[in-house]
Phi, psi and omega in degrees: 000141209271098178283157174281153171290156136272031200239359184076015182267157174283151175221118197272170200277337173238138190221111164272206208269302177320321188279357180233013178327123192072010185276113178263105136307003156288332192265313181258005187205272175108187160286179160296142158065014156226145189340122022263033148079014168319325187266009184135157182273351165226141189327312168259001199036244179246018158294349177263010157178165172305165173285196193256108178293098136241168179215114221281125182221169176155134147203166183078232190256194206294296193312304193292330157281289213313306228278330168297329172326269192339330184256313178287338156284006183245022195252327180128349180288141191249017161205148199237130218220111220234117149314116207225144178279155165305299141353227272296333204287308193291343196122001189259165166257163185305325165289356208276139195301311182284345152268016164324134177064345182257347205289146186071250227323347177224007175178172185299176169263116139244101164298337167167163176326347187269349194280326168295354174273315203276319198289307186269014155324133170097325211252096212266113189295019171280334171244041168210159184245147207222113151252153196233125215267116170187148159221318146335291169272036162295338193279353164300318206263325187278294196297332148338297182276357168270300200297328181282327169302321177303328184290341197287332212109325188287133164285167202278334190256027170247011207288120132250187190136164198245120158244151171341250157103315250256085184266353184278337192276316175327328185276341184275327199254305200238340164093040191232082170243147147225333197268135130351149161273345166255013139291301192318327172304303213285285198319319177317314179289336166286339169285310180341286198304296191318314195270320166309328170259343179244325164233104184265000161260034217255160156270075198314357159187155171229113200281138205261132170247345132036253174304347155277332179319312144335282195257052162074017193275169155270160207283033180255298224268290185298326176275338174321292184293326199272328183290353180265328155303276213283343130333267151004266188324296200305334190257019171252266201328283195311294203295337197263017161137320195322119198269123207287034156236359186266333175246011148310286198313317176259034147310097147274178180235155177218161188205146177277169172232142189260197162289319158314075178318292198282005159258287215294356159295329207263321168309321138338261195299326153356286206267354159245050151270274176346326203227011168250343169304281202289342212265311192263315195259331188268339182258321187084068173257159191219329163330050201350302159313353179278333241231329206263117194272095162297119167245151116255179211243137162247141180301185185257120189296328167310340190258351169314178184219121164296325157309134168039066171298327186285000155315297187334316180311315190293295179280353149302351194285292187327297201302301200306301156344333202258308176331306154328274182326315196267348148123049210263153154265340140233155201224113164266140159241139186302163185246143180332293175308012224265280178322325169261327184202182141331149175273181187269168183287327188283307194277358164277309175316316173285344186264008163275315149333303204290344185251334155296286201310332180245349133332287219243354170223033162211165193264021200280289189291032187263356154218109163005120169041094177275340192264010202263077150132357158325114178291326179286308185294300177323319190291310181287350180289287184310314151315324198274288203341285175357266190299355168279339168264307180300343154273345165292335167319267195332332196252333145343284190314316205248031167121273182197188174307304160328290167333266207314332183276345148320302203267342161116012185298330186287320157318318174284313207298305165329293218288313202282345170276323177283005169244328183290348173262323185299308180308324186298326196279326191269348179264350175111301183013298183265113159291128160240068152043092169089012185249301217226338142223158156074065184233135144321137151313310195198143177265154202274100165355129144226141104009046199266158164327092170241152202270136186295154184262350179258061199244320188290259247301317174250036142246000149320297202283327163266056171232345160283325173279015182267296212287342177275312194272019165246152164299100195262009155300319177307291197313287202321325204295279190349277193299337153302313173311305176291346180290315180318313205257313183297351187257046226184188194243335168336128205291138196256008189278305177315286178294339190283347174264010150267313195304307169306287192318323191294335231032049181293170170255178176319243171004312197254352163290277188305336157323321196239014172263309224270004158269332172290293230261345171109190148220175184279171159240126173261193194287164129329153166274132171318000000 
């Protein structure tokens, strides 16, 4: 009997010659690193070396992130993958009222260029690739780390790294938006250019399927929506002038990896067919590199478990394997401990390990695509694609991507997959190891990472010596300037990165878009 995928497609207990009836592999696979890039975007993948080990951190000050940098790079880590508290991700300082209780707790503070000069102490930035999960504020955070770099000595074209950027998935999935979405759209675009002429190795947005996944989508659902954003991006660049080769090529993607190996394998090789197809045939991109959906992948925090943590290990082991197996070009694995608190400095170590052990003690990266002519893998591969254009046709049909999150669709649709897994889960349907089966009498202590509460208090307090000791006549001129070019067609990246030198803050930047540009309201629910 045929068990359902999670995306609900069927998966038969046997897959033969009959499940590829008509199947051109010239056609559906191609080479490594050549059109349509189903087995990977580049020729060799990781037999000449591994993907790029990251690991996502930040939490508290500056000071406090520096010194985990500082230990996961002598742990073997080779990218910094940089975590933001909620302030800084909406837009607030850390004094601000509405930022009462959060500040440090789910990601670092940056309050202005000095908390980013303290967060990269040390740290020399020409030789680390740094990604920064923002999205709203990105274009603050990305210039913040240009400045600190320029203070290092480094020039802007040796910078790489990802910033986030991905302000659309906010409206469907996680709410940490401030802007409208067709101001937001403008700023994207203005980062393109801006990163195109100035850090051209930097990688200007990595459009997220992450977070719906988070907040229940399926992996149908997820690559479907986030290749339809990033559709979105791509034709608000082309109308704003842009030529699609010249900043096609440094797009990425980020994605979750389940427990589910074999769809999230097929989800994988999907979504880059799917996004070298529209990239070639609907944009006219001629770049090769225009055509190659780079991602990277985080295991999925959703499926952690607070019960029984250390279960968790296995299954990150699972999610990292499948990424891996699915072509990722960078990888965070989640730390055990997750589901309860931050993680501890041991349990950030162990999910690094686990990404070194499938390096470096399996035969999995001594070959290209190893699932490549799976009469199982092809068939679901081809099943995922199927139903992933069908539903971008649907967000087609209601405008684009912009259009359909005007009306909540994308939204219903996740909400309505996300109550069909809460229900699958609460009747037993859905096994989860230690929740719902296979459960303790009594759970075993645990100890978590806790964040000090008087972290708000002393970024209060520097954020009071910033502002008596800077020029603030400078600050207002900056920020009348930057107001200027938001009400106007001008790249605002130019003045909001004097207003940052000057040393305005995160909060008084934005402060001063959300006076041109508003802030949203969302919709009704679709």
């Amino acid at each position: 009997m045929a068990r359902d995928s999670e995306s609900g497609l069927p998966i038969e207990p046997v897959y033969g010659p009959a499940a590829l009836t008509g199947w051109d592999p010239d056609e559906k696979l191609g080479d490594p690193g050549a059109y349509p890039f189903t087995r990977g975007v580049y020729p060799t993948m990781y037999t000449g070396r591994p993907w790029t080990m990251r690991q996502y951190a930040g939490f508290g000050t500056a000071a406090e992130s520096n010194a985990r940098y500082r230990r996961l790079i002598d742990h073997g880590t080779t990218g910094l993958s940089v975590a933001f508290d909620l302030p800084t991700q909406m837009g607030h300082d850390s004094d601000a009222p509405l930022a009462h209780g959060e500040v440090g707790r789910v990601g670092v503070a940056i309050d202005s260029v000095e908390d980013m000069r303290m967060l990269f102490d040390g740290i020399p930035l020409d030789r680390v690739s740094t990604s920064m999960t923002i999205n709203a504020p990105a274009a603050l955070l990305l210039l913040l780390y240009q400045l600190v770099a320029e203070e290092q000595g480094v020039p802007a074209d040796r910078l790489t790294g990802t910033v986030q950027n991905d302000v659309l998935k906010e409206y469907i999935a996680r709410g940490t938006y401030i802007f409208p979405p067709r101001p937001s759209l403008r700023l994207t675009a203005d980062v393109f250019r801006y990163c195109t002429a100035e850090i051209p190795k930097w990688n200007m947005i990595s459009i997220s399927g992450y977070h719906m996944a988070e907040a229940g989508a399926s992996p149908v659902q997820e690559i479907a929506f986030t290749l339809a954003d990033g559709i979105e991006y791509v034709r608000t660049a082309v109308t704003a002038g842009m030529d699609i080769d010249d900043f096609a090529p440094r797009l990425s993607f980020f994605f979750v990896a389940r427990t589910t190996l074999l769809e999230e394998v097929a989800k994988f090789r999907a979504a880059r067919r799917i996004w070298a197809r529209v990239m070639r045939e609907d944009f006219g991109a001629r770049n090769p590199k225009s055509l190659m959906l780079r991602f990277h992948t985080q295991t999925a925090g959703v499926q952690l478990t607070a019960q029984q943590p250390e279960v968790n290990l296995a299954r990150v082991t699972v999610q990292a394997l499948a990424a891996v197996l699915g072509g990722t070009q960078s990888l965070h694995t989640n730390s055990y401990d997750e589901a309860l608190a931050l993680p501890t400095d041991r349990s950030a170590r162990l999910a690094l390990r686990t990404q070194q052990v499938l390096a470096y003690e399996t035969d999995v990266p001594a070959t290209v695509d190893p699932f490549a002519g799976s009469y199982a893998v092809e068939r679901m591969t081809d099943d995922v694609e199927e139903a992933a254009l069908d539903l971008m046709r649907k967000v087609e049909d209601l405008g684009g991507a912009e259009a359909a999150i005007e009306r909540g669709f994308q939204k219903a649709e996740i909400e309505r997959n996300a109550y069909r897994i809460a229900r699958e889960t609460d009747s037993g349907e859905r096994v989860v190891v230690g929740v719902n089966r296979f459960r303790l009498d009594e759970e075993e202590p645990y100890e978590p990472l806790r964040v000090d509460p008087a972290i708000e208090a002393r970024q209060a307090e520097r954020l009071t010596v910033l502002r008596a000791g800077r020029d603030q006549q400078a600050v207002d001129s900056a920020l009348d300037a930057l107001r200027k070019a938001a009400e106007g067609e001008d790249n605002v990246l130019y003045p909001m990165k004097e207003a940052l030198r000057a040393r305005a803050t995160v909060g008084e930047v934005c402060g001063a878009l959300r006076q041109v540009w508003g802030t949203h309201t969302p919709p009704d629910t679709f």
